[in-house]
C-alpha positions as CSV (number, residue, x, y, z in Angstrom):
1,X,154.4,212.7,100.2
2,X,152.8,212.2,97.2
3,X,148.7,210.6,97.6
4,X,147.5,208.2,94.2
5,X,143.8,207.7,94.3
6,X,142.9,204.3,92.8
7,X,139.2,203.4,92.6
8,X,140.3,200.2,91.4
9,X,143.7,197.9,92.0
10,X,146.7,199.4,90.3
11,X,148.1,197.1,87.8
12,X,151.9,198.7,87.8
13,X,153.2,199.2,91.1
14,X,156.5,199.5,89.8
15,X,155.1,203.4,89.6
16,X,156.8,204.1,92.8
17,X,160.3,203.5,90.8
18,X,161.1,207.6,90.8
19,X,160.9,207.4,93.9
20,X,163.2,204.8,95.3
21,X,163.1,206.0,99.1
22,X,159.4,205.9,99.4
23,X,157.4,203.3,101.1
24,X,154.6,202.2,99.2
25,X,151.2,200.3,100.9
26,X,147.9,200.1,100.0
27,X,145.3,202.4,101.8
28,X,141.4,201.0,102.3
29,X,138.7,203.9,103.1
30,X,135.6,201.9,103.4
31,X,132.4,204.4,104.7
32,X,129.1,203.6,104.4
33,X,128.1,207.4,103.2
34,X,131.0,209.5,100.8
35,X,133.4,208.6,102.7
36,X,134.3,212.9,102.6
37,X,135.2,211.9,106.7
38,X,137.8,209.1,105.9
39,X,139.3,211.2,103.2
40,X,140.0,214.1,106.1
41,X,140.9,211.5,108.5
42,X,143.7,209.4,105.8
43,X,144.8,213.2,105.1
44,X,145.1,214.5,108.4
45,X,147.5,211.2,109.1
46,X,149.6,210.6,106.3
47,X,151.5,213.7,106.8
48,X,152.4,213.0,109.7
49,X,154.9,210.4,107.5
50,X,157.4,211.2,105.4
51,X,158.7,209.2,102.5
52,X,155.7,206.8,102.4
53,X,153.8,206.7,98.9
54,X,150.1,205.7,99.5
55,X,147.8,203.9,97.6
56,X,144.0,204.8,98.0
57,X,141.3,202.6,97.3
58,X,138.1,204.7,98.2
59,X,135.3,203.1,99.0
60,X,131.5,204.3,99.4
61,X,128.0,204.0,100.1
62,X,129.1,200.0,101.0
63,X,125.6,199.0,102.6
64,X,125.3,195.7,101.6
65,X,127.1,192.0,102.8
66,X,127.8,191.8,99.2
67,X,129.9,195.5,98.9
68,X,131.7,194.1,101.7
69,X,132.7,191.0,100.2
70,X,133.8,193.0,97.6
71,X,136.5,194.9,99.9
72,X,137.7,192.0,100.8
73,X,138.3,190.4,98.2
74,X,140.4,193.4,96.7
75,X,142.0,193.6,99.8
76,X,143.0,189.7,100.3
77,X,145.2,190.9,96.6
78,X,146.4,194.0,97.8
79,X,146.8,193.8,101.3
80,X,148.2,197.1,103.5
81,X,145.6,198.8,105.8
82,X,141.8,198.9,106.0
83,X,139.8,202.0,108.0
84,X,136.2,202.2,107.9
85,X,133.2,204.3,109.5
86,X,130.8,201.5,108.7
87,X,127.6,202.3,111.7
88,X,125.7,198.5,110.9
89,X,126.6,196.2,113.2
90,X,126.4,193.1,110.6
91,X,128.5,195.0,108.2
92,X,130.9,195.9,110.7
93,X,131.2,192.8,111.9
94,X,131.5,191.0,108.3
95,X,134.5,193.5,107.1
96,X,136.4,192.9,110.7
97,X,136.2,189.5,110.7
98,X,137.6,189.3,106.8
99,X,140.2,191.7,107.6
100,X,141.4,189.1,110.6
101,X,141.4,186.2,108.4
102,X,143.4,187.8,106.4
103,X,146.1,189.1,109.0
104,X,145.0,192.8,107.7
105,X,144.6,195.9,110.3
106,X,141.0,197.3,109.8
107,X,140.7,200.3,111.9
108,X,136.9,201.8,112.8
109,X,138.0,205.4,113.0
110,X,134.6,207.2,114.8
111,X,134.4,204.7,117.4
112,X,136.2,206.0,120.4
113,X,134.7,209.4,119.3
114,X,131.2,207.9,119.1
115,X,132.5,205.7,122.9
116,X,133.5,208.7,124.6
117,X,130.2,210.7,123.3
118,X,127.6,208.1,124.4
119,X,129.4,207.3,127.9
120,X,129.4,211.1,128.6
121,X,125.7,211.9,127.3
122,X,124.1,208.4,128.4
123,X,122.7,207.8,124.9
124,X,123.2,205.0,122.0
125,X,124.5,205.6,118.6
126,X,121.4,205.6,116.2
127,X,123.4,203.1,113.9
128,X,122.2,204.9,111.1
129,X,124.5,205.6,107.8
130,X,125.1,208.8,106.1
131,X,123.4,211.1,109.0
132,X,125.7,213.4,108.9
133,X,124.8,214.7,105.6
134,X,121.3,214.3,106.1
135,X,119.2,217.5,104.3
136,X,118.6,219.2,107.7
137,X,118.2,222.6,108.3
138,X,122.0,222.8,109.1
139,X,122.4,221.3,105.3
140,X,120.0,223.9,103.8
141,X,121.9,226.9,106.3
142,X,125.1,226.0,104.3
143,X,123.6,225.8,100.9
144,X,121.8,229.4,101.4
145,X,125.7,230.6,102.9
146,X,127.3,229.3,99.8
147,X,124.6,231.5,97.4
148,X,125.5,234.5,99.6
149,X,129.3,234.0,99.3
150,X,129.2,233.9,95.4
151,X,127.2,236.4,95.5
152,X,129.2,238.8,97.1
153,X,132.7,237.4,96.1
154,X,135.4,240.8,95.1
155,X,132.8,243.2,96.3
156,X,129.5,242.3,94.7
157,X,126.4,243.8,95.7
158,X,127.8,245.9,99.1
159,X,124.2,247.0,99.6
160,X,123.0,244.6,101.6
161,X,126.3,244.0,103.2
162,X,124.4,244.1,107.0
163,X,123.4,240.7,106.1
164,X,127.1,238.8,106.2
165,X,127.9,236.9,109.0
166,X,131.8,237.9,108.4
167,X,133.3,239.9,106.0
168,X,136.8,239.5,104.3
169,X,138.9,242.9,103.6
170,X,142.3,242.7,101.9
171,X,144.8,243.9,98.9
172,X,144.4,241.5,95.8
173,X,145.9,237.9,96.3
174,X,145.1,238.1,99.9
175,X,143.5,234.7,99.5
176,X,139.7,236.3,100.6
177,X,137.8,234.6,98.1
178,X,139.2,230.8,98.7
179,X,138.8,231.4,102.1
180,X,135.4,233.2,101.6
181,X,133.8,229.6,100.2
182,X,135.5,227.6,103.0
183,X,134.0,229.7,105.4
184,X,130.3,229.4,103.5
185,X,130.4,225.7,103.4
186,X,130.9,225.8,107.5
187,X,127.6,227.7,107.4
188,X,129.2,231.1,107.6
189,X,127.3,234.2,105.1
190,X,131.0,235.5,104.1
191,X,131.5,238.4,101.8
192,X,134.6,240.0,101.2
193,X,135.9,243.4,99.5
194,X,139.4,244.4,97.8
195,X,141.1,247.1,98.5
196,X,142.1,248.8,95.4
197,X,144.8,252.0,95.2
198,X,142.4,255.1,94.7
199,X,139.1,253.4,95.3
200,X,137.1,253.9,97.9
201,X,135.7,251.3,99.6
202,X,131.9,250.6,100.2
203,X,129.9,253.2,102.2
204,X,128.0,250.2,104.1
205,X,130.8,249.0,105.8
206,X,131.0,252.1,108.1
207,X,127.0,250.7,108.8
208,X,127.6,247.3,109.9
209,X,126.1,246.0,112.7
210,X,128.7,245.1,115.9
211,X,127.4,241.4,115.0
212,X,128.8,241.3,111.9
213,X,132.7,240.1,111.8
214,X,135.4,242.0,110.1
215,X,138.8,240.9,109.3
216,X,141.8,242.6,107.6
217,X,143.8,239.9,105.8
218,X,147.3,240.5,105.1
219,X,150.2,239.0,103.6
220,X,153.7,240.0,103.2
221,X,155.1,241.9,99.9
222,X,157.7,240.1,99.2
223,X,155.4,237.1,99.0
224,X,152.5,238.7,97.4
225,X,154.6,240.1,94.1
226,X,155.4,236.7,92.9
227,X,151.5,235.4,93.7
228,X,150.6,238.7,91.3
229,X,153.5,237.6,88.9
230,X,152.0,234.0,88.5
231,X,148.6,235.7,88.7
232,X,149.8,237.6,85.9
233,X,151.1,234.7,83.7
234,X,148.6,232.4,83.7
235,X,146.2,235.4,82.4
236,X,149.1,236.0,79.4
237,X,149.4,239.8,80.8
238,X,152.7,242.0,81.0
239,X,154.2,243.5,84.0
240,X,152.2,246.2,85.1
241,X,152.2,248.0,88.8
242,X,150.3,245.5,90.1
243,X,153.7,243.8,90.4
244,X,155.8,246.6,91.2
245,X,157.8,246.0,94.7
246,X,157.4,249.5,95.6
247,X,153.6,249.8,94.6
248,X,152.7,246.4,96.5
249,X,154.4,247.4,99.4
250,X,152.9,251.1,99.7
251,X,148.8,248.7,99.4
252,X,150.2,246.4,102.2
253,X,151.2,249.3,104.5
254,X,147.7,251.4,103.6
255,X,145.8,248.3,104.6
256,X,147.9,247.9,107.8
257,X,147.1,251.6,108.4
258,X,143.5,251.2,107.7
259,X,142.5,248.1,109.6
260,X,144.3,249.5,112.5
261,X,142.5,252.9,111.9
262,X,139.1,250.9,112.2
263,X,139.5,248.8,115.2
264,X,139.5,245.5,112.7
265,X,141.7,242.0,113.5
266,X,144.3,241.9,111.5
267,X,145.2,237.8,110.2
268,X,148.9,237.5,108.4
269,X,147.7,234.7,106.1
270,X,151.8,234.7,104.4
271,X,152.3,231.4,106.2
272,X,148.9,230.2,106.8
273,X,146.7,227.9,104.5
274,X,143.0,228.3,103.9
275,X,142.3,226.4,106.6
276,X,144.1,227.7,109.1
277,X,142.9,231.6,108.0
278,X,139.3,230.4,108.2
279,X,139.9,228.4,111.6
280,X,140.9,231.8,113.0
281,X,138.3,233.9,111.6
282,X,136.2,231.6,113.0
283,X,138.1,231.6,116.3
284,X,137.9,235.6,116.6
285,X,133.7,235.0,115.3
286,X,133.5,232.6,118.7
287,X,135.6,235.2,120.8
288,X,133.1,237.9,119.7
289,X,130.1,236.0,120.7
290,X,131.3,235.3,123.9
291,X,131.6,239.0,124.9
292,X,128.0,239.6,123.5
293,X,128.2,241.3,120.3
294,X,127.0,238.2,117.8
């Protein structure tokens, strides 16, 4: 499934020509903040489909009658589907009722989420846009994560180590430091440390606190030697023994031996994607705190 972003209507849609089998429509994302949420949500469901070739037509910050009219008119040319997380009730209302006159689905993603919530707590929506990225403390908590992360990226500055929420240990390509700045923009201090043939690693890990979460990432050798080979490449370096079959395997199996030597979760990330390594580091964070050591 291929995704095209268009901020404005596409003037060729014959573009979908190399690809003959593909369904083509017309995707609306209308939020009333950066539309970030609709961009997850449009994700999350398109690939679910096969062969379909989506258009997207992003729109944000739409907080006026006017930006609305504005949707509408681009989708009475374009037609396809229209979702929104709009909160106002007049704006709401205005982009619902265009989409009916025009026979086009418009789909209000958050509100069974938003339903369910209010019927189970007993309180209204404050109907206010954009509160989810409000400059809160949780906002600020992330920002001071995301500084830590950096700063501690491949090793960096092990000497004050105690103060990581999670820390990340694994051979090179191991995917630590991608899924190091995921886990800092949940909120999550995260440093994490290679492990390099002949070098020992950092004398304050054997001081961390039991509140502090370690995790061994591994990833298979036969998949890691081409990851190093294109590593490799796009640097313009030769074949060194950083690629060598033998050499990568004898690192996987000493990090095997050593995470299983100190007690530390282990997470295979050869089939997994950033997301899903984070989601379980987070999983075996939660697990942790619920037996008392966080």
């Amino acid at each position: 499934m291929d995704v095209v972003m268009e901020d404005t209507l596409p003037t060729d849609l014959n573009a979908a020509k190399d690809e003959p089998t593909a369904k083509q429509f017309h995707l609306h994302l209308v939020s009333d903040s950066t539309g970030e949420t609709l961009d997850a949500v449009a994700k999350a469901a398109l690939v679910q489909f096969e062969g379909v070739r989506p258009i997207l037509h992003p729109w944000s910050s739409v907080r006026s009658l006017g930006q609305v009219e504005r949707v509408l008119q681009e989708v009475k040319v374009t037609s396809g589907i229209v979702i929104f997380t709009l909160v106002k009730t007049e704006l709401r209302d205005a982009l619902m009722e265009g989409c009916n006159k025009l026979q086009t689905p418009c789909v209000p993603v958050l509100d069974p989420i938003i339903g369910a919530l209010g019927t189970f707590l007993g309180v209204e929506s404050q109907h206010r846009p954009g509160l989810q990225h409000a400059m809160n403390e949780d906002y600020f908590g992330r920002l001071e994560a995301m500084k830590f992360t950096i700063e501690h990226d491949d090793g960096q500055n092990p000497e004050d180590l105690d103060l990581a929420d999670i820390v990340l240990i694994g051979v090179s390509r191991t995917t630590k430091t991608p899924t190091s700045i995921y886990l800092a923009n949940r909120g999550f201090r995260t440093a994490n440390i290679p492990i390099v043939p002949d070098c020992p690693l950092p004398r304050q890990l054997e001081e961390l606190g039991a509140n502090i979460q370690v995790v061994g990432l591994i990833i298979s050798p036969d998949r890691l030697v081409p990851v190093r080979r294109s590593r490799l490449l796009s640097l313009r370096q030769e074949d060194t023994d950083y690629v060598d079959p033998e050499r990568v395997r004898d690192e996987v199996n000493y990090a095997r031996r050593l995470f299983s030597r100190k007690s530390w979760p282990v997470i295979d990330v050869t089939r997994r994607s950033i997301e899903e390594t984070a989601a379980e580091v987070i999983n075996l964070r939660a697990r942790r705190a619920e037996s008392g050591n966080v």
